[in-house]
C-alpha beads as a LAMMPS data file, in Angstrom:
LAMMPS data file: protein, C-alpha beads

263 atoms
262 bonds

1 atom types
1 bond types

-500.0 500.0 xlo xhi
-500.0 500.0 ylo yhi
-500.0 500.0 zlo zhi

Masses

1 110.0

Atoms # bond

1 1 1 -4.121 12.237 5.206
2 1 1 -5.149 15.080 6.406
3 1 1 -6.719 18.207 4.190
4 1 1 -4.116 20.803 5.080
5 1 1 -1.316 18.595 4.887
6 1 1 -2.056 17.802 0.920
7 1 1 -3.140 21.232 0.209
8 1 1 1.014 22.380 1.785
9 1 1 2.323 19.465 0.086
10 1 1 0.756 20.491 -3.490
11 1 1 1.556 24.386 -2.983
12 1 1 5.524 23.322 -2.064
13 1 1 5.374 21.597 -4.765
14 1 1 4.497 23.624 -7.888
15 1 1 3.318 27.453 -6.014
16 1 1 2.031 29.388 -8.553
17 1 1 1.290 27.422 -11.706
18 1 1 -1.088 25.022 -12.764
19 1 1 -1.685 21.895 -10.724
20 1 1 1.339 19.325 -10.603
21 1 1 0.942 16.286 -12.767
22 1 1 0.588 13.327 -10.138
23 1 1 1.230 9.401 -10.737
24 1 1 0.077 7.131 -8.080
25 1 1 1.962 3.864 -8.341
26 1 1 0.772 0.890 -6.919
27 1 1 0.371 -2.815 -7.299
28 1 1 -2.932 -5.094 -7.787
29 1 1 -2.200 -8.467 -5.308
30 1 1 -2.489 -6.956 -2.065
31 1 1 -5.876 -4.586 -1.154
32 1 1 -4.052 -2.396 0.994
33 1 1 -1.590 -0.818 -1.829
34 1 1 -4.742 -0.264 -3.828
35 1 1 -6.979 1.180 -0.895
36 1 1 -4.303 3.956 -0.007
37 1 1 -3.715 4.649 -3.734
38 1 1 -7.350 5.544 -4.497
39 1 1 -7.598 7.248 -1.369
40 1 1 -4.502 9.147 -2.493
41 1 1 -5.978 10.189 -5.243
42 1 1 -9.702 10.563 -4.101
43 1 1 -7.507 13.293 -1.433
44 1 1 -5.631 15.562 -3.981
45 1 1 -9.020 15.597 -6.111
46 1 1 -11.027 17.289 -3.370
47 1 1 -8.491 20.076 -2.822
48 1 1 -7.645 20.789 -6.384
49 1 1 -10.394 19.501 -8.970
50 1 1 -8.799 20.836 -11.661
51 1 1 -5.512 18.783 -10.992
52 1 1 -4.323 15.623 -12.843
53 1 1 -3.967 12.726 -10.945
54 1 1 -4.097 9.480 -11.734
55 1 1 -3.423 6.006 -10.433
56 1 1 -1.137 3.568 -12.149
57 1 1 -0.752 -0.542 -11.305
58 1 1 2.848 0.009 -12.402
59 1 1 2.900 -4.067 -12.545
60 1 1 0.975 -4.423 -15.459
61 1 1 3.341 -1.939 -17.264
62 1 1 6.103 -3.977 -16.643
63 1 1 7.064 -6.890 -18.973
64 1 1 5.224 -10.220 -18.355
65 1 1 7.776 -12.573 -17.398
66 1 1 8.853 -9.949 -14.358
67 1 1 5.357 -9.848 -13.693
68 1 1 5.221 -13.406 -13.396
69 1 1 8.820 -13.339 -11.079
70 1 1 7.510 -10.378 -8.927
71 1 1 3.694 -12.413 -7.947
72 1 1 5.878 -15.488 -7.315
73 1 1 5.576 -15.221 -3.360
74 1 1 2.005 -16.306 -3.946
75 1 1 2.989 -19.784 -4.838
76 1 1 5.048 -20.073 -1.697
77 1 1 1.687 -18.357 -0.016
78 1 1 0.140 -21.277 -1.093
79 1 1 2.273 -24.606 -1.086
80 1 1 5.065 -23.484 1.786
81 1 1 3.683 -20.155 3.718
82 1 1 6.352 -20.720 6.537
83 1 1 9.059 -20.198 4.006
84 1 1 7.642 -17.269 2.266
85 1 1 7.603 -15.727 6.437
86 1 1 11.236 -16.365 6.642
87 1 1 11.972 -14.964 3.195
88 1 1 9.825 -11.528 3.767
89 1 1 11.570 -11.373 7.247
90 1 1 14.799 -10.954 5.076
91 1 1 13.323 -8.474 2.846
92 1 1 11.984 -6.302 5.774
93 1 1 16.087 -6.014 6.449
94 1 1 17.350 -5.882 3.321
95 1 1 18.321 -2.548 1.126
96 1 1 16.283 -3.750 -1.584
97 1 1 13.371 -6.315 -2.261
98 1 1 15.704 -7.706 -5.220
99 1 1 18.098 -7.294 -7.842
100 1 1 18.328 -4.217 -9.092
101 1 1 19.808 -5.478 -12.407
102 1 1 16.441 -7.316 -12.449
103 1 1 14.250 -4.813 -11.911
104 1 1 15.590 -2.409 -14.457
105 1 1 15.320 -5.408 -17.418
106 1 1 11.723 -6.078 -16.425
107 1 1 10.393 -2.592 -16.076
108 1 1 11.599 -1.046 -18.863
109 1 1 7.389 -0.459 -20.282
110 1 1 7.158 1.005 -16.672
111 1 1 9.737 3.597 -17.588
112 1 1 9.091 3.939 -20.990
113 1 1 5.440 5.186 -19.420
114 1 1 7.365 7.575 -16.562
115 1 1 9.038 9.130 -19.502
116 1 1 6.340 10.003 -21.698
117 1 1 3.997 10.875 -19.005
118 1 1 6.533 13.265 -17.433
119 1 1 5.048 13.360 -14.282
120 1 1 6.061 16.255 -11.653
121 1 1 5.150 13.993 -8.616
122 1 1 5.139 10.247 -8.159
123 1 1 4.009 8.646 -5.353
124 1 1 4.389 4.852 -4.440
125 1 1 2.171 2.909 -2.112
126 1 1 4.276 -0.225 -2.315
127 1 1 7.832 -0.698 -1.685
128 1 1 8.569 -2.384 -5.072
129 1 1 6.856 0.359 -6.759
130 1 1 8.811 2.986 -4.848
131 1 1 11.966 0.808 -5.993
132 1 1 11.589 1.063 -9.549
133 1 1 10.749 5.271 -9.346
134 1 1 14.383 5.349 -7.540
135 1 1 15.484 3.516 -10.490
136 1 1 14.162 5.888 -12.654
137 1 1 15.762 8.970 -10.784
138 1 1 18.611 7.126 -9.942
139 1 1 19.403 5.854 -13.289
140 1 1 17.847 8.062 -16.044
141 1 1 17.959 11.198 -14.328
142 1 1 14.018 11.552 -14.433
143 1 1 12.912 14.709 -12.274
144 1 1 10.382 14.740 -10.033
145 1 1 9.184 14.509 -6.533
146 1 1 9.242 11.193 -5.186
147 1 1 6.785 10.079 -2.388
148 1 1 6.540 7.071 -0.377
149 1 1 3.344 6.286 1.235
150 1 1 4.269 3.283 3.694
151 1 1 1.871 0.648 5.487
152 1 1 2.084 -0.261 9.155
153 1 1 5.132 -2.534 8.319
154 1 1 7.977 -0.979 6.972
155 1 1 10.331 -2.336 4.681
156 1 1 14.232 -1.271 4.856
157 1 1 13.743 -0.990 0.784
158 1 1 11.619 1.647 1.413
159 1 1 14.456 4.159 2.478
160 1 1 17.170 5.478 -0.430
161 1 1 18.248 8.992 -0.771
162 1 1 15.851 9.827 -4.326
163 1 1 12.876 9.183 -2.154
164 1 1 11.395 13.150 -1.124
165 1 1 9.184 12.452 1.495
166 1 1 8.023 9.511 3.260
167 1 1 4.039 9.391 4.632
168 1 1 3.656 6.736 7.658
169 1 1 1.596 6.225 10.347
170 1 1 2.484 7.583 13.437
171 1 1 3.681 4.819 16.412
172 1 1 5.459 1.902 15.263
173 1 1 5.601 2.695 11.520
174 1 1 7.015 6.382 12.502
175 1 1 9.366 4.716 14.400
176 1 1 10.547 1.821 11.687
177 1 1 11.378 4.347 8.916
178 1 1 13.469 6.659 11.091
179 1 1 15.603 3.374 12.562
180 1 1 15.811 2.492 8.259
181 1 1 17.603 5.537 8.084
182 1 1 15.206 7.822 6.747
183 1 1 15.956 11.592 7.624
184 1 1 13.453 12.814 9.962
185 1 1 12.604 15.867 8.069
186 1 1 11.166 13.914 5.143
187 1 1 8.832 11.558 7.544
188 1 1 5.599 13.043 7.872
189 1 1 3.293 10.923 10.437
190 1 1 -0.082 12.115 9.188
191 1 1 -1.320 8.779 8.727
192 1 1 -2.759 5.546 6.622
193 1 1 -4.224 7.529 3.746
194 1 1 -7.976 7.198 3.985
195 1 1 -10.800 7.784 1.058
196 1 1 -12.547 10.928 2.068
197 1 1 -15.991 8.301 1.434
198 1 1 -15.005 7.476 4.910
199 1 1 -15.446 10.975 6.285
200 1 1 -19.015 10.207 7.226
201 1 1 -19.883 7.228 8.924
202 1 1 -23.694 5.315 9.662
203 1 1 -23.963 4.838 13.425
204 1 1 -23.288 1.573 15.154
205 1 1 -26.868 0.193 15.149
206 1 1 -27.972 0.750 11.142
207 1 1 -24.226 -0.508 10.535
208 1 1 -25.442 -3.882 12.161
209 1 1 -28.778 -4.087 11.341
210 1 1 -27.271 -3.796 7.608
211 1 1 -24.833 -6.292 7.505
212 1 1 -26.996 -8.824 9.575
213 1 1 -25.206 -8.265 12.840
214 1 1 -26.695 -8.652 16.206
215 1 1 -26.483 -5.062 18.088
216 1 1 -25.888 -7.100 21.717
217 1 1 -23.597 -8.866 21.382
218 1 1 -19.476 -8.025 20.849
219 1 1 -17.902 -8.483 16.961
220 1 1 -14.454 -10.292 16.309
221 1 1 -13.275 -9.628 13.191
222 1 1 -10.562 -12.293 11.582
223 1 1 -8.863 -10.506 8.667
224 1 1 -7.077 -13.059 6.122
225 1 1 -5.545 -10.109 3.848
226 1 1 -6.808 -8.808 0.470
227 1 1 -5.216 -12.584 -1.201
228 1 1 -6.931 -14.430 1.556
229 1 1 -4.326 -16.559 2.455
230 1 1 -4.192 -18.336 5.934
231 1 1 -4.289 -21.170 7.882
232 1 1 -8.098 -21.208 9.347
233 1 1 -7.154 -24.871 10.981
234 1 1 -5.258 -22.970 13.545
235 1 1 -7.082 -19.821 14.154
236 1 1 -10.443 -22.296 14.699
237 1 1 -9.307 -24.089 17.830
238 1 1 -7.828 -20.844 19.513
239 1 1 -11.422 -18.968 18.525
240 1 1 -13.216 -21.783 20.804
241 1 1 -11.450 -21.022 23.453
242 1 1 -13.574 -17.632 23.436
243 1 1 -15.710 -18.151 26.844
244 1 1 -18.395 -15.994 26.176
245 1 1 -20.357 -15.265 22.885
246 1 1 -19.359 -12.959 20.213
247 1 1 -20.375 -12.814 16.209
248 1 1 -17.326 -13.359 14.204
249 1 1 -16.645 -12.016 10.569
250 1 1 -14.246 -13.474 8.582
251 1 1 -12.846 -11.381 5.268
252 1 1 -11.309 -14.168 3.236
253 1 1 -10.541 -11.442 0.290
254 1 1 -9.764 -12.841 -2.967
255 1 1 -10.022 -16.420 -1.892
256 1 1 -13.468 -17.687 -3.019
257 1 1 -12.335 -20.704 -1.691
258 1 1 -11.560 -19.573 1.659
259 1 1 -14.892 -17.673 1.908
260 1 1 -16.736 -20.601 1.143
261 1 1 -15.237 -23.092 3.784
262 1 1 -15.762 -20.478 6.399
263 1 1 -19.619 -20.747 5.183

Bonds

1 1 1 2
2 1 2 3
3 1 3 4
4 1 4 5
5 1 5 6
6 1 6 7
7 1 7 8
8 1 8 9
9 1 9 10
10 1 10 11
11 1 11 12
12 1 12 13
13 1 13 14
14 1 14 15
15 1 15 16
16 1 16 17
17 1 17 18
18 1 18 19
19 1 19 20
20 1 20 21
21 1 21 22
22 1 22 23
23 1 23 24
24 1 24 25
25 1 25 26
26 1 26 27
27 1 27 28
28 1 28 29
29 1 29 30
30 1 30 31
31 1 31 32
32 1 32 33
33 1 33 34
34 1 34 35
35 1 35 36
36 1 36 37
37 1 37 38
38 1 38 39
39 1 39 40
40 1 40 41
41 1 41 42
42 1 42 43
43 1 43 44
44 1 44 45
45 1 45 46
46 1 46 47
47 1 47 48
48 1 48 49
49 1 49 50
50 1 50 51
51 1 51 52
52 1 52 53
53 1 53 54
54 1 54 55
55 1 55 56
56 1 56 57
57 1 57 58
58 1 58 59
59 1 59 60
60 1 60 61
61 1 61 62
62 1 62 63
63 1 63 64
64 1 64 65
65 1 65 66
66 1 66 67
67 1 67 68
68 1 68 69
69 1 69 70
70 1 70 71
71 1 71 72
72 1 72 73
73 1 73 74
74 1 74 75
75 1 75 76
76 1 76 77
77 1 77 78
78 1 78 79
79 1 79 80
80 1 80 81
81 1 81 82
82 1 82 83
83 1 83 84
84 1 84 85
85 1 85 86
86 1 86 87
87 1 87 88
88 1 88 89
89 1 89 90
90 1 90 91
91 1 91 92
92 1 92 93
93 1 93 94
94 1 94 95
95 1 95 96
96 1 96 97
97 1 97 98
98 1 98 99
99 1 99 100
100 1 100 101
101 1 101 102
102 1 102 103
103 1 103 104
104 1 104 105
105 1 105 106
106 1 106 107
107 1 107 108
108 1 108 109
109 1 109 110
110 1 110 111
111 1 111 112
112 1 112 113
113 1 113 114
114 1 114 115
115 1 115 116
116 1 116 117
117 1 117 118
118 1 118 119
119 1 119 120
120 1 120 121
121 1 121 122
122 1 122 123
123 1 123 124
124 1 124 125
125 1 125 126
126 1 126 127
127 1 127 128
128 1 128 129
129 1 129 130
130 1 130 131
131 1 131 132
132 1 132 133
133 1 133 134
134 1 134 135
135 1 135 136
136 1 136 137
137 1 137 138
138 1 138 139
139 1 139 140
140 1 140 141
141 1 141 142
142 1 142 143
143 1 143 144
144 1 144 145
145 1 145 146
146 1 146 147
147 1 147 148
148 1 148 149
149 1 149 150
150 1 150 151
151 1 151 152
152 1 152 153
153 1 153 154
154 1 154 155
155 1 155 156
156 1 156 157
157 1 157 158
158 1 158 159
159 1 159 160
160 1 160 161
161 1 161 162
162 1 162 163
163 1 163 164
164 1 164 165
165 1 165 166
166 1 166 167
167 1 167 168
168 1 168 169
169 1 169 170
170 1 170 171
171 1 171 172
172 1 172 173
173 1 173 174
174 1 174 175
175 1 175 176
176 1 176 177
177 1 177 178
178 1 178 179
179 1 179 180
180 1 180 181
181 1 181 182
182 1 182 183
183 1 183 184
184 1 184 185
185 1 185 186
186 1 186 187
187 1 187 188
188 1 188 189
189 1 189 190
190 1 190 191
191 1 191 192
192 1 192 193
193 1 193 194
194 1 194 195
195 1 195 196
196 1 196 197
197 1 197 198
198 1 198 199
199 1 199 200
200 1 200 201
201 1 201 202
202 1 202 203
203 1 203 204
204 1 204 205
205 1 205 206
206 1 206 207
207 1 207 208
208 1 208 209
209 1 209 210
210 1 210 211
211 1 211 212
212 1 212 213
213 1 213 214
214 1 214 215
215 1 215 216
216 1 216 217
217 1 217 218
218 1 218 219
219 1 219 220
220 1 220 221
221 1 221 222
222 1 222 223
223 1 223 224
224 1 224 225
225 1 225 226
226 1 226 227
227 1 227 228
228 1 228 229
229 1 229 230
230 1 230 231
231 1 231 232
232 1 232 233
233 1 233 234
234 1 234 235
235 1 235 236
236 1 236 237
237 1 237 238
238 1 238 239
239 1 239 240
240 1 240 241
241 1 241 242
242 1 242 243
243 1 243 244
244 1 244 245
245 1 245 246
246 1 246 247
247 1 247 248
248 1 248 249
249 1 249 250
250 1 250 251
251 1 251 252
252 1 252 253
253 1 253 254
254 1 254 255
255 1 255 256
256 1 256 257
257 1 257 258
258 1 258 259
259 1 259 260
260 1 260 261
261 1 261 262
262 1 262 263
């Protein structure tokens, strides 16, 4: 995000008194949640030091056996990943990722937390997580401002009326949460939230020369997701059919396994 968008967003917010209390909620099973959370949070720090911020894997708050119901798509990941496609191809429609009865039994330490932290702005990098902060406005009347940072892909879930302001990418994403429904004057397009470490960059050559890279020759770069799930016996066959040479890199995430049949 960019500076002068957080530094409008945090003066909105609270003008005139101390910094806002902010909660960044995310989730620990996919990278990307985690990334934009920190980043988040890295952001807010370098405009206002003195503010509170702090970043909150609202699944481990929850109780254990929704825990255990809400990482269950990583069995089908595993065992049937063709099913879990068709299942998340529902979800990207539906109003909601699942029950709502549900999620208010199994969250109820998640809440319990919301309500004696008190936050004055919440902010959700994943859709479930954005979910269960409606429930908490929706349901016991909690006040505070409720931000949705969204990914490239965006979820239906992501759009209900407690949700403030939503923070996509511009394109596609922009494009998703406005057909959702969301009012246009909460989207703000300023981006995939990125940590400010990223600011400066090494140039292409001692980038290469570090990571063991040729500096001739092109880079393809196969991406198998922060779990590292995949099927590499159909990427392989299509990656021959490559007619000239490249150096490929393949990120296998979490999946020690993975990473060490690629080797």
């Amino acid at each position: 995000m960019q500076e002068q968008d957080l530094s409008s967003f945090q003066t909105k917010t609270a003008p005139h008194v101390k910094p806002p209390k902010i909660l960044i909620l995310t989730v620990g099973h996919g990278a990307s949640h985690t990334r934009a959370a920190y980043a988040l949070q890295a952001g807010f720090v370098s405009i206002a030091p003195d503010g509170r911020c702090q970043v909150v894997d609202g699944l481990r708050l929850c109780a254990r056996w929704f825990r255990a119901y809400y990482n269950s798509h990583l069995i089908l990941l595993r065992i049937w990943p063709r099913l879990w496609g068709w299942i998340e191809g529902l979800q990207h429609k539906s109003k909601s990722t699942g029950p709502g009865w549900l999620y208010r039994c199994g969250a109820q330490p998640l809440f319990r937390f919301l309500r004696d932290r008190r936050p004055d702005i919440v902010i959700a990098t994943e859709v479930g997580m954005c979910e269960l902060a409606v429930l908490m406005k929706r349901h016991y009347r909690m006040d505070f401002l409720l931000a949705a940072s969204c990914g490239m892909d965006v979820d239906r879930a992501w759009v209900q009326p407690e949700v403030d302001v939503f923070i996509v990418p511009p394109g596609d994403a922009k494009d998703q949460i406005l057909t959702a429904g969301a009012p246009a004057s909460k989207v703000h397009a300023t981006g995939m939230p990125v940590d400010p470490a990223f600011a400066t960059l090494p140039n292409c050559q001692s980038a290469r020369r570090k990571l063991g890279l040729l500096e001739y020759m092109p880079v393809l770069l196969i991406l198998f997701g922060g779990a590292g799930f995949g099927d590499p016996d159909k990427i392989f066959p299509q990656l021959q059919k490559i007619r000239r040479s490249v150096q490929m890199v393949f990120i296998s995430g979490r999946n020690e396994r993975l990473g060490q049949t690629q080797e």
